[in-house]
C-alpha positions as CSV (number, residue, x, y, z in Angstrom):
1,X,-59.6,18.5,32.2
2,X,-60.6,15.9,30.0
3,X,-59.5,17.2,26.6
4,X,-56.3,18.6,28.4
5,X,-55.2,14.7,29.2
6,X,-56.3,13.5,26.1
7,X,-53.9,16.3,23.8
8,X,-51.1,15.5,26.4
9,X,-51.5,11.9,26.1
10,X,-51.8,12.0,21.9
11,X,-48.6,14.7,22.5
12,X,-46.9,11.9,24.0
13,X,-47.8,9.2,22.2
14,X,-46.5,10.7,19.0
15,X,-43.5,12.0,20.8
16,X,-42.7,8.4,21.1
17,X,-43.7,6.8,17.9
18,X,-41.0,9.3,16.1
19,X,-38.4,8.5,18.7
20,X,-38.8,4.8,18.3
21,X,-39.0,5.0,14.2
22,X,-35.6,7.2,14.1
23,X,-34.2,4.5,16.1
24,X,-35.5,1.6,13.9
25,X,-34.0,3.3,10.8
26,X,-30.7,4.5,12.4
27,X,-30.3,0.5,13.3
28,X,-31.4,-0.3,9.7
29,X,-28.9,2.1,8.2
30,X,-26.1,0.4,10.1
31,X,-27.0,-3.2,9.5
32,X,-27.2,-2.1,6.0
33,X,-23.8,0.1,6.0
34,X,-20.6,-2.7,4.4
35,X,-18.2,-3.3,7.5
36,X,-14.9,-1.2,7.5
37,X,-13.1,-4.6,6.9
38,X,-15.1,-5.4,3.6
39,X,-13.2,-2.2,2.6
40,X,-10.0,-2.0,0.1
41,X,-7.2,-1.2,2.3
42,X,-6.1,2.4,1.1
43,X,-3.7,2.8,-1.7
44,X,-3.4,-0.9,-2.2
45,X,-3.6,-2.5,-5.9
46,X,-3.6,-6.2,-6.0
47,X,-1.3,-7.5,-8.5
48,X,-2.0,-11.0,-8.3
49,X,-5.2,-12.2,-6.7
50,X,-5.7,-15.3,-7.6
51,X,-7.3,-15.5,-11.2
52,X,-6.2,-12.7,-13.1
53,X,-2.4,-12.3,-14.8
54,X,-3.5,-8.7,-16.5
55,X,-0.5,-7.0,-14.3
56,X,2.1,-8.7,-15.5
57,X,4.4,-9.7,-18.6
58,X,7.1,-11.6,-19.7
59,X,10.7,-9.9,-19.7
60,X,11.2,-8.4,-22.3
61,X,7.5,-9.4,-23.9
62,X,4.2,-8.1,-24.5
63,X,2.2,-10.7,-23.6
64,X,2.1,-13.1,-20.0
65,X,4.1,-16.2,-20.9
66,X,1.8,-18.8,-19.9
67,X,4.2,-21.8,-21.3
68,X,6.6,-20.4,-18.2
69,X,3.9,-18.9,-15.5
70,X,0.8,-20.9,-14.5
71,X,-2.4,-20.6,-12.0
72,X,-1.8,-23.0,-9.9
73,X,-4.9,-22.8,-7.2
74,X,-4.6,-19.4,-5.7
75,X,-0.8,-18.2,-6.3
76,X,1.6,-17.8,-9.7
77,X,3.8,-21.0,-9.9
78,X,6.9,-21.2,-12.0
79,X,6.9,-23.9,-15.1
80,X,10.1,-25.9,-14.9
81,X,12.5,-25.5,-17.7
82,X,10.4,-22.3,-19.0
83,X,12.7,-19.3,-17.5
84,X,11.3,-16.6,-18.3
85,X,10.7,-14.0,-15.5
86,X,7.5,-11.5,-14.9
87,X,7.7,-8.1,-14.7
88,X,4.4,-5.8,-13.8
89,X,3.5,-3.5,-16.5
90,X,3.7,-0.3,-14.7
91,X,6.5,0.7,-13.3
92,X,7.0,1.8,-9.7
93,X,9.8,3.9,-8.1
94,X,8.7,4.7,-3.9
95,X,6.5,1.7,-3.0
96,X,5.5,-1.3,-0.7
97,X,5.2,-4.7,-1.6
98,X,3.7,-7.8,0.5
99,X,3.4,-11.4,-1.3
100,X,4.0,-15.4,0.1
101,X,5.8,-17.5,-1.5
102,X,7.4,-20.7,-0.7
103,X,9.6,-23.0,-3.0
104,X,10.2,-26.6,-3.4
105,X,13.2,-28.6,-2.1
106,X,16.3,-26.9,-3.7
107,X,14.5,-24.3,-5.8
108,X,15.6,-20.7,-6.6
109,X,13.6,-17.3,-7.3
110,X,14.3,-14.0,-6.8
111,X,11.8,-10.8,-6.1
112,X,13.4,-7.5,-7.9
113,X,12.7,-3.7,-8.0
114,X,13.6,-0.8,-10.7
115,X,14.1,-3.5,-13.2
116,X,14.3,-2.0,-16.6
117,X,15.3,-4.0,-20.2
118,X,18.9,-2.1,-20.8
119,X,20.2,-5.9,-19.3
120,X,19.9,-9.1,-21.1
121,X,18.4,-10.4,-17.3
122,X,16.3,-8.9,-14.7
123,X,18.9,-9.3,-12.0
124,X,20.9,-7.0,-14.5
125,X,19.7,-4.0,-13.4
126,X,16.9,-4.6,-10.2
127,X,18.3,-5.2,-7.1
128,X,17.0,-8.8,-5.8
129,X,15.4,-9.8,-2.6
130,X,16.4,-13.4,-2.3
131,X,13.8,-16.4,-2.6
132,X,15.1,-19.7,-2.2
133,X,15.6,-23.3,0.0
134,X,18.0,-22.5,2.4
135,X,18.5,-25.7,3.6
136,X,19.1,-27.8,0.2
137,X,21.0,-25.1,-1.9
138,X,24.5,-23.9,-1.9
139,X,23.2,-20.4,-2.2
140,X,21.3,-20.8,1.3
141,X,24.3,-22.2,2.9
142,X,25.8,-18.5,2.4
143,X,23.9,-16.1,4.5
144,X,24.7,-13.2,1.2
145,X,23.1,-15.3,-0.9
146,X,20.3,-17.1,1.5
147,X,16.6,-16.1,1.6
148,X,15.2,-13.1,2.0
149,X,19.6,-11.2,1.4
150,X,20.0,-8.9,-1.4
151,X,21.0,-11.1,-3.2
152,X,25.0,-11.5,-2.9
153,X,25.4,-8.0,-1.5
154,X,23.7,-7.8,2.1
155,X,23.1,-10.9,4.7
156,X,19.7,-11.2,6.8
157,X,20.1,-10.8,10.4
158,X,17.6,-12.3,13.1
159,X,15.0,-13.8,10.4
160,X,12.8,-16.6,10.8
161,X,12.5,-18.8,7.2
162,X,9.7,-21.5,6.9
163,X,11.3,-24.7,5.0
164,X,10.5,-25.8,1.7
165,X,6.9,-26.4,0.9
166,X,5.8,-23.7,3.6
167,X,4.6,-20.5,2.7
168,X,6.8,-17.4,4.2
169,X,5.4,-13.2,3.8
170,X,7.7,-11.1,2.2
171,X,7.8,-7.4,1.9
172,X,9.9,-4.7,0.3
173,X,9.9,-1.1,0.7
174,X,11.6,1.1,-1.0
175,X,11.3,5.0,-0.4
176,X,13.6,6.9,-2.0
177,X,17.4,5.6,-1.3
178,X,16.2,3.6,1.6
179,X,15.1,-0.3,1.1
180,X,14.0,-2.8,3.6
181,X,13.2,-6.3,3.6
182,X,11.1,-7.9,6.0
183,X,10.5,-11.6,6.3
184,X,7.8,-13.0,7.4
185,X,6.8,-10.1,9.7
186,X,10.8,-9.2,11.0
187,X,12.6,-6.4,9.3
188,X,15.5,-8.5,8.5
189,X,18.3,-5.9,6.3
190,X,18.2,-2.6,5.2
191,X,20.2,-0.5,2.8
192,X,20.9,3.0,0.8
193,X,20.7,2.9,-3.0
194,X,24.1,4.6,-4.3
195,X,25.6,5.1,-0.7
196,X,29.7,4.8,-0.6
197,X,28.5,1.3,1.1
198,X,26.2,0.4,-1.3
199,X,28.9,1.2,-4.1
200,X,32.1,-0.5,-2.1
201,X,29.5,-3.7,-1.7
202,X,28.7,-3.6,-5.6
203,X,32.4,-3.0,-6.3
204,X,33.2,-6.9,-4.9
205,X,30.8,-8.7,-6.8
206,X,29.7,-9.5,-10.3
207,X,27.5,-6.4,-10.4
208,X,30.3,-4.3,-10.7
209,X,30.6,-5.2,-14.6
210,X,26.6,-4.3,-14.9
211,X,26.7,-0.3,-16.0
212,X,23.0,-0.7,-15.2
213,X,22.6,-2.4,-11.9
214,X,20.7,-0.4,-9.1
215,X,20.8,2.9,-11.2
216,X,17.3,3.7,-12.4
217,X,15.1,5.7,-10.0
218,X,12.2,3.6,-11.4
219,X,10.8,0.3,-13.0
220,X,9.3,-2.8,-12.7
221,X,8.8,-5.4,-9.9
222,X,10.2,-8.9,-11.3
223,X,9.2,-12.5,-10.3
224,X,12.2,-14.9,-11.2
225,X,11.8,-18.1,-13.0
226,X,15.0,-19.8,-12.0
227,X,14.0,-23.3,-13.3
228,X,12.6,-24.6,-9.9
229,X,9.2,-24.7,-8.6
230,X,8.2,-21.5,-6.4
231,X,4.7,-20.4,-6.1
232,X,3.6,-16.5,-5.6
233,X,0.3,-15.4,-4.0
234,X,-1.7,-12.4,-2.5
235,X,1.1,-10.5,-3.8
236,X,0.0,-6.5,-3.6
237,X,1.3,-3.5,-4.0
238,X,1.1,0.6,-3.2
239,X,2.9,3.7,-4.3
240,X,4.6,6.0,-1.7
């Protein structure tokens, strides 16, 4: 009876030292695992983050124009009376794009997409999301031509638009024909590429005279340097 008790005890005892050391090790594992946040979002490339200029170029350059772009703290800032305008060196046809950006009083920028060099200007041939000081500029007295439009073509409905020296989230899809902007977290217009529309809109505005405008399937995001001050950050990007 003796040895019996003693076996069942050992039995036990071991039984429970596994038990409590698969435990201790599971837990250790999962202290040890990196939290899903820490983790890239999925698809995501970060084309600005802060320190690093490698995704982008001057228009029409080879190199980042850094007598027209600077680092100022964590966002892209415009140099006064350097206007030259970036474009990202890869070019991207279905996409999303998120950045902030705000502007000083009365400055002007522009965000663009399927930008290519057959134009002299970015606006040329990229359709523009609008970036500017709605309340001390002509252009943001006219709602085709205020921030977050396409840029003389479409008007923003229902946005919200933080003032000059506040920082407002912009995104742009772009999936196939279809385009959206969003400002600051409101889908505020959205549009066809090449839709009887799109094509009657172009017809009654400068763009008409631009063979080029809003006819590549492809190209690059532009940043415009319109001569004001406008600072860009977290600005990010992923392919559809």
């Amino acid at each position: 009876m003796l040895k019996v008790s003693y076996s069942f005890r050992s039995a036990f005892v071991k039984t429970t030292c596994i038990a409590t050391l698969r435990a201790t090790i599971a837990v250790t594992l999962l202290l040890a695992a990196p939290a899903a946040v820490a983790q890239p979002a999925q698809g995501w490339v970060v084309l600005f983050d802060g320190h690093s200029t490698s995704s982008w170029r001057g228009f029409r350059m080879t190199s980042f124009p850094t007598n027209c772009w600077v680092i100022d703290g964590d966002a892209l800032k415009t140099v006064p009376g350097h206007e030259v305008d970036l474009v990202t060196r890869e070019p991207y046809q279905d996409f999303e794009l998120e950045l902030e950006w705000k502007v000083a009083v009365a400055a002007n920028s522009g965000i663009m997409f399927h930008v290519t060099e057959a134009g002299k200007e970015t606006w040329e041939t990229g359709p523009e999301m609008q970036v500017v000081d709605d309340d001390n500029t002509d252009d943001g007295k006219d709602p085709l031509t205020s921030a977050g439009a396409l840029y003389d073509l479409v008007a923003p409905a229902n946005k919200h638009l933080n003032p000059a020296g506040q920082w407002n989230r912009a995104r742009l899809l772009v999936k196939g024909h279809h385009v959206e902007h969003w400002l600051n977290g409101a889908k505020i217009l959205e549009y066809e590429l090449g839709s009887p529309e799109f094509k009657r809109l172009v017809a009654q505005t400068k763009f008409k005279d631009m063979p080029g405008f809003a006819r590549a399937a492809t190209g690059s995001i532009a940043l415009q340097n319109h001569g004001g001050e406008v600072w860009f950050r977290n600005v990010r990007v992923r392919k559809l």
